[in-house]
MARFIMI-206009 format. One record per residue: residue number from 1; residue in one letter; x, y, z of N, C-alpha, C in turn. Coordinates in steps of 0.05 Angstrom, whole numbers, plus 32768, in hexadecimal, padded with zeros to 4 digits. Layout:
# residues N
NODE pos code n_c1 n_c2 n_c3 ca_c1 ca_c2 ca_c3 c_c1 c_c2 c_c3
NODE NUM    a    X    Y    Z     X     Y     Z    X    Y    Z
...
***
This chain:
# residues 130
NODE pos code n_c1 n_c2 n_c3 ca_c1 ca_c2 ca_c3 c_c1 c_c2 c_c3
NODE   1    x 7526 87BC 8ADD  7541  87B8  8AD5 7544 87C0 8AB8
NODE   2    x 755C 87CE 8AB1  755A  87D7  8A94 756D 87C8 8A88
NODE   3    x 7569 87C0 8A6E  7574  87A8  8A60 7579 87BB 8A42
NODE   4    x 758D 87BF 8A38  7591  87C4  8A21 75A6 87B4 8A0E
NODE   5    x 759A 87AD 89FE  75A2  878E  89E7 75A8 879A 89D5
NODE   6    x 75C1 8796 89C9  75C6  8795  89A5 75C5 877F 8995
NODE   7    x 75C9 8788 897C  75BC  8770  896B 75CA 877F 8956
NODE   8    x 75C8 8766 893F  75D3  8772  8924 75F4 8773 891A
NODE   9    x 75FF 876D 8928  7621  8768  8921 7623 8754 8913
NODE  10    x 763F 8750 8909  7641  873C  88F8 765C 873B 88E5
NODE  11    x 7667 872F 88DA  7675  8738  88C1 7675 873C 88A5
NODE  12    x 767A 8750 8896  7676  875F  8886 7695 875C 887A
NODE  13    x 768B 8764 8860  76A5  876A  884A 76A5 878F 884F
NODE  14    x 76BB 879D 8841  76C1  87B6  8844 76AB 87BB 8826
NODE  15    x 76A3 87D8 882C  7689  87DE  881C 766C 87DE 8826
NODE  16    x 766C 87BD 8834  7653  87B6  8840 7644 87C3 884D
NODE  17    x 762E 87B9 885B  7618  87CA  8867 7613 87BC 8883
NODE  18    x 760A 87BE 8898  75FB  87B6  88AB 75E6 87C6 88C2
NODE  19    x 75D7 87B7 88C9  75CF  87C8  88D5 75C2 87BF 88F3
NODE  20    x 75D1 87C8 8901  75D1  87C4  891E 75B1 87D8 8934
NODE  21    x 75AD 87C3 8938  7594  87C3  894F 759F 87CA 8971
NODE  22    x 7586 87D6 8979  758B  87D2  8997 7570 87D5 89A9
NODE  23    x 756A 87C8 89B9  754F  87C5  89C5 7555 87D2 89E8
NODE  24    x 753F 87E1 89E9  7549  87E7  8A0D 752D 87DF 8A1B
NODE  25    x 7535 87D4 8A2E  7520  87CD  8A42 7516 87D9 8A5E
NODE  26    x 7508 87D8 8A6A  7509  87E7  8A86 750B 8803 8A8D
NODE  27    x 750A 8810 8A7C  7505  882E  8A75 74F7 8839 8A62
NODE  28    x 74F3 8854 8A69  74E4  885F  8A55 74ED 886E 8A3C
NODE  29    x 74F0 885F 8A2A  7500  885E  8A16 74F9 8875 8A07
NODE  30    x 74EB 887D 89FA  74E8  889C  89FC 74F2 88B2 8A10
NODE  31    x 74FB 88B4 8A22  7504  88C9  8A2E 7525 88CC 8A2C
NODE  32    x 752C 88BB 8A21  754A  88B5  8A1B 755A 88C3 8A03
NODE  33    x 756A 88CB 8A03  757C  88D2  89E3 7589 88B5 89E7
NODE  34    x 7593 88A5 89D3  759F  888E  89CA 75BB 8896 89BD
NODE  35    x 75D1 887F 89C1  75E5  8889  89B5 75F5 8875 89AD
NODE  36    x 75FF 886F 899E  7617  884C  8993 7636 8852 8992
NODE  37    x 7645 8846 89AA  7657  884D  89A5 7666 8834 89A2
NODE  38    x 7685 8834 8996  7696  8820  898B 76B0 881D 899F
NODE  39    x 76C0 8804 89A4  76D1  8803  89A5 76E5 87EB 8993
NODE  40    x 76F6 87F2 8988  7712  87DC  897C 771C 87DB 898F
NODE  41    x 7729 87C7 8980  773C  87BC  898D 775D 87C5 898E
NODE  42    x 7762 87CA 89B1  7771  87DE  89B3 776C 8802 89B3
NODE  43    x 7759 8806 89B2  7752  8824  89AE 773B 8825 89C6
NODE  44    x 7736 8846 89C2  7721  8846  89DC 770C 8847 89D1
NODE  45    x 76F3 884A 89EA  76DB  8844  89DB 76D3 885B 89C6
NODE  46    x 76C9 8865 89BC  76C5  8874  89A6 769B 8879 89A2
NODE  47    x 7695 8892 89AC  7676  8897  89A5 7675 88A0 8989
NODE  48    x 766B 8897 897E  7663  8899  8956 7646 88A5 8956
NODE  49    x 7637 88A5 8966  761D  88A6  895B 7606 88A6 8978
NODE  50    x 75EE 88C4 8972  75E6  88C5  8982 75C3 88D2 8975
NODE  51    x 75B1 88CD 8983  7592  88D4  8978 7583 88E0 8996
NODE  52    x 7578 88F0 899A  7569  88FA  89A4 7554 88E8 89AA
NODE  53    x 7549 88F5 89BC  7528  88E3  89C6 7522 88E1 89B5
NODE  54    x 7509 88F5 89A7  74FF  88F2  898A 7508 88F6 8984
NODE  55    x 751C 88ED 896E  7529  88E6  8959 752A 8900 893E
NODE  56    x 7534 8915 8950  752D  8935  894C 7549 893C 894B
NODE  57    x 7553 8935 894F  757C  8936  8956 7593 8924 8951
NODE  58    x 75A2 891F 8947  75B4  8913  8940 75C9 891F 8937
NODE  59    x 75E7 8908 8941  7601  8913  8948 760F 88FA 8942
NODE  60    x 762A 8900 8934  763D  88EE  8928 7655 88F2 892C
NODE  61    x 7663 88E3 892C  7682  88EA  8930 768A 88E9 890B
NODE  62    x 769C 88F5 890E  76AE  8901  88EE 76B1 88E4 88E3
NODE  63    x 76BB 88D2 88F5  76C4  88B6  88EA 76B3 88A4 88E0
NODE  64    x 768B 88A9 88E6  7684  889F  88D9 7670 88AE 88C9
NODE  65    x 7674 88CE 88CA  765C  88E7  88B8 7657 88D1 8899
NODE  66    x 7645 88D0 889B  763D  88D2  887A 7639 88B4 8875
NODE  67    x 763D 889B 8885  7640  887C  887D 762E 8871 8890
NODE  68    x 7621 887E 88AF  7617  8879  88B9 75FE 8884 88C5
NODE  69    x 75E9 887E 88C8  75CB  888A  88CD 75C2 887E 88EA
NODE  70    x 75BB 888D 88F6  75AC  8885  8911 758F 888B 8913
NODE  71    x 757B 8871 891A  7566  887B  891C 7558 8875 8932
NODE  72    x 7541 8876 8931  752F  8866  8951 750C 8862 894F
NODE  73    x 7504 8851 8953  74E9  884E  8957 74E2 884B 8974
NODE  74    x 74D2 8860 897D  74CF  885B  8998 74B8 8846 89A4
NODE  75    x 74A7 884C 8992  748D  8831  8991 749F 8811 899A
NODE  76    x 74B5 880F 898F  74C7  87ED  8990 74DE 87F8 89A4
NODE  77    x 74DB 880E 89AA  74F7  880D  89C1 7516 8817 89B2
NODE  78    x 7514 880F 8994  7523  880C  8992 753B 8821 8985
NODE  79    x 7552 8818 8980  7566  8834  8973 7574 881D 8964
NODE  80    x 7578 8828 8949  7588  881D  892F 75A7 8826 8929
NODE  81    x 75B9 8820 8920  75C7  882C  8911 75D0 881B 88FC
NODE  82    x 75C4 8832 88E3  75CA  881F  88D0 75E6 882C 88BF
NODE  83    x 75F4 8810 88B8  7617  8817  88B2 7618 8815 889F
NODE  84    x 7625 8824 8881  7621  881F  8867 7647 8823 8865
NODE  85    x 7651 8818 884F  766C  882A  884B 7681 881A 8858
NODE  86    x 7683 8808 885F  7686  87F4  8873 76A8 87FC 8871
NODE  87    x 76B8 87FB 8885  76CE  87FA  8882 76ED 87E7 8899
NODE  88    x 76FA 87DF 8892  770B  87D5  88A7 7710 87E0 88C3
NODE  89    x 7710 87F4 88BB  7712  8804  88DC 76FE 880C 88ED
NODE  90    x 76E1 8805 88DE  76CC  87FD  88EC 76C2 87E6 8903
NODE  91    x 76DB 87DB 88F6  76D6  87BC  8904 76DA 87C6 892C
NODE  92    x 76CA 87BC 8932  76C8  87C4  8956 76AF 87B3 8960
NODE  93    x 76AC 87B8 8980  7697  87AB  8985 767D 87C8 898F
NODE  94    x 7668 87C1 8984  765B  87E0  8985 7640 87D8 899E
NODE  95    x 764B 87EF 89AF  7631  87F4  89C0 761F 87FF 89B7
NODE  96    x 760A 8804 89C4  75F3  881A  89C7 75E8 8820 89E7
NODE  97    x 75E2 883B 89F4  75EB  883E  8A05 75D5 8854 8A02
NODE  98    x 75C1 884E 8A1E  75AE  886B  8A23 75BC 8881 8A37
NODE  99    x 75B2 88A3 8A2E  75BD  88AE  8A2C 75B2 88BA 8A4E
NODE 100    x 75C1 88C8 8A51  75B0  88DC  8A75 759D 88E9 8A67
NODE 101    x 75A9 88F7 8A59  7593  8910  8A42 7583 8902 8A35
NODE 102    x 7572 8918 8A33  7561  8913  8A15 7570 8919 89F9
NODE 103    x 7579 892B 89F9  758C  8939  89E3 75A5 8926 89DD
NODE 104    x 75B6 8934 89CB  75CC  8928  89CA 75E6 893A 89C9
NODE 105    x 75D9 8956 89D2  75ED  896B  89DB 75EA 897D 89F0
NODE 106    x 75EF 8991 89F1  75DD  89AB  8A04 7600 89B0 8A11
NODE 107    x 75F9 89C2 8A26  7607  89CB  8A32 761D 89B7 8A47
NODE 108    x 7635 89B1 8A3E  764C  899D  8A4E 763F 8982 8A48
NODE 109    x 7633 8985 8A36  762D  895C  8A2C 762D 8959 8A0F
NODE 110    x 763D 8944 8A0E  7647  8941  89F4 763D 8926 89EF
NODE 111    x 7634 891C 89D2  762B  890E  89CA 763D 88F7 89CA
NODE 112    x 7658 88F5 89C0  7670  88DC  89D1 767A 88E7 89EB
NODE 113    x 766F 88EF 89F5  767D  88E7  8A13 7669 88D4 8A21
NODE 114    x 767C 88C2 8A30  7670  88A3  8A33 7669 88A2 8A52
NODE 115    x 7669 88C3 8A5E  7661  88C4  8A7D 7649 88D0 8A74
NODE 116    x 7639 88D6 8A5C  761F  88DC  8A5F 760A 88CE 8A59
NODE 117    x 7613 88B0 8A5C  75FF  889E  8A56 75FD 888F 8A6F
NODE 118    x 75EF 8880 8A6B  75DC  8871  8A88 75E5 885E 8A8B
NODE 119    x 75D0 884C 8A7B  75CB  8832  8A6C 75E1 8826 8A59
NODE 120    x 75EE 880E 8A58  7600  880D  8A4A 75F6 87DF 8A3A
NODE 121    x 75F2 87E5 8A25  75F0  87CC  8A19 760A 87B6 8A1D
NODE 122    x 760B 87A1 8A19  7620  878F  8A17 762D 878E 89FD
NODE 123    x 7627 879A 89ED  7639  879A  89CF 762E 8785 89BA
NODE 124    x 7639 8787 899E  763B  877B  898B 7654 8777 8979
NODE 125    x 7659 8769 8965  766E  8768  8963 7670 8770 8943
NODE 126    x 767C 877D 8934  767B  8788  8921 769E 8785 890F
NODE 127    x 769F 876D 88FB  76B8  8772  88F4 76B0 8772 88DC
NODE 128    x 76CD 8786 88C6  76C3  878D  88AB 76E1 8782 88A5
NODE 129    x 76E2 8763 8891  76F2  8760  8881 76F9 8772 886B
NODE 130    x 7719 8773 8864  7721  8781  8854 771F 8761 8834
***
């Protein structure tokens, strides 16, 4: 049975930093591309961020280039994203979500589209006071 957990949410002032965890279980976590995506409130879900098996590839959405880093240790299972830059309209609850691929692109797969993932975590919750 595959179990994928987040961790790491919390509240934050605007500026702030955090940095959100995710553990997957029941699979072979290496063969996976990993990916974190967001939803607010009232808006749809939103993919931000995606890493390759080995951690050879990575992909961002415009909304968070440059404030956010994705990484992964495969030895712990695990995939990071760490949030710097912190801002109000960050505030959402953020998945992480294994991917069909290994990659986080190729031919008709896109790194936010939310039909090329598998595995889907229960969320965290992420709000950034102004």
């Amino acid at each position: 049975q595959v179990q994928v957990v987040e961790s790491g949410g919390g509240l934050v002032q605007t500026g702030g930093s955090l940095r959100l965890s995710c553990t997957a279980s029941g699979l072979t976590f290496g063969d996976y591309g990993m990916g974190w995506f967001r939803r607010a409130p009232g808006k749809e879900r939103e993919g931000i961020s995606c890493i390759a098996w080995n951690g050879a590839g990575t992909s961002y959405a415009d909304s968070v280039k440059g404030r956010f880093t994705i990484s992964r240790d495969n030895a712990k299972n695990t995939v990071y994203l760490q949030m710097s830059s912190l801002r109000p309209e960050d505030t959402a609850m953020y998945y992480c979500a294994a991917r069909t691929w290994r990659s986080c692109g190729g031919a008709g797969h896109s790194f936010n589209d939310p039909s090329d993932y598998k595995y889907w975590g229960q969320g965290t919750q992420v709000t950034v006071s102004s």
